[in-house]
C-alpha positions in Angstrom: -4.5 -0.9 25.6 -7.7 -1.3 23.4 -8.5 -5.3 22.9 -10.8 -5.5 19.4 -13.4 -8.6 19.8 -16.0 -9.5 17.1 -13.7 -9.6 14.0 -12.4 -6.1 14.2 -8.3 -5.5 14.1 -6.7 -3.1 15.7 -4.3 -1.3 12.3 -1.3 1.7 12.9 -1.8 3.6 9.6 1.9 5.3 8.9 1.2 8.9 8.6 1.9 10.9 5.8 5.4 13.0 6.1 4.9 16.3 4.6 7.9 17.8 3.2 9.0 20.8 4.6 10.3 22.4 1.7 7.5 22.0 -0.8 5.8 25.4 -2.0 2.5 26.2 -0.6 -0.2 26.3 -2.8 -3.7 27.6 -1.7 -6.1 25.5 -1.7 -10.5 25.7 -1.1 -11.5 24.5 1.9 -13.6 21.9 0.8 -10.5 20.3 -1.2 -10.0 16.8 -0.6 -6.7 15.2 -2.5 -7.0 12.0 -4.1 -6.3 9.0 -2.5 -5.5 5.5 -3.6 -8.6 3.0 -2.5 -6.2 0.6 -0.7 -3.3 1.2 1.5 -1.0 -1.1 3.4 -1.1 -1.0 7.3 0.2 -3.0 10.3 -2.3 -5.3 11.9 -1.2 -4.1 15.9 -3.9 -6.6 17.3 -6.7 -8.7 16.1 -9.8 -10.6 18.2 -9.8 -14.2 18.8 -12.3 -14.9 16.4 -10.6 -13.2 12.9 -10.8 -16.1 10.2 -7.0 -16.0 8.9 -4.2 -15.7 11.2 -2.3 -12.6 12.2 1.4 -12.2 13.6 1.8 -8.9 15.5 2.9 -6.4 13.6 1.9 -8.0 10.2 1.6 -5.9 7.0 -2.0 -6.0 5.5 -3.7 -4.3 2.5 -7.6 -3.1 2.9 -10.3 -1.4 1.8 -9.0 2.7 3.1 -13.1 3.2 2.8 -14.0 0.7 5.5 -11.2 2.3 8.3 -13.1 3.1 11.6 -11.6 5.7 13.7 -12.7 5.7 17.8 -11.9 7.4 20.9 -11.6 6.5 24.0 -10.5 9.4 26.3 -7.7 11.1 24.8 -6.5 8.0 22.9 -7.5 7.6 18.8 -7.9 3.9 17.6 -8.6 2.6 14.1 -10.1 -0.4 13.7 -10.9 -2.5 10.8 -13.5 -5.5 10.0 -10.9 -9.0 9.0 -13.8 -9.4 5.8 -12.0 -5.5 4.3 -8.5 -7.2 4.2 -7.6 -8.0 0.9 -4.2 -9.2 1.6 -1.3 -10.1 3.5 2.0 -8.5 2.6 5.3 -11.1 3.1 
């Protein structure tokens, strides 16, 4: 399992469910649909040294912009810097 250090946490970002029986509409390549600049995702792990404190699994808002995506191998990890979380969800 990836371990973030240096301030970074480790988000799941719920996918988008496409319903199966919408009609297809074509579209240009090059179309990108608008998104909303913030979206809510669970905090899966943070580093030792994030400045607010984090249960596993928590629900956080941040900047959708700022979103890293690596890979290691096979595997796909986003990541996230603590200073793009604008909040905690209860």
């Amino acid at each position: 399992m990836f371990n973030p250090v240096n301030r970074y946490i480790l988000i799941y970002i719920p996918g988008d469910k496409e319903d199966p029986t919408a009609p297809l509409i074509m579209l240009p390549d090059d179309y990108k649909a608008p998104t909303e600049r913030y979206i809510q995702v669970a905090a899966l792990k943070c580093a030792g040294d994030v400045r607010f404190e984090l249960t596993p699994n928590a629900q956080i808002v941040v900047d959708r912009s700022m979103i890293e995506e690596i890979s290691i191998g096979a595997t796909n990890y986003n990541i996230i810097l603590d200073n793009y979380v604008v909040g905690i969800i209860d």
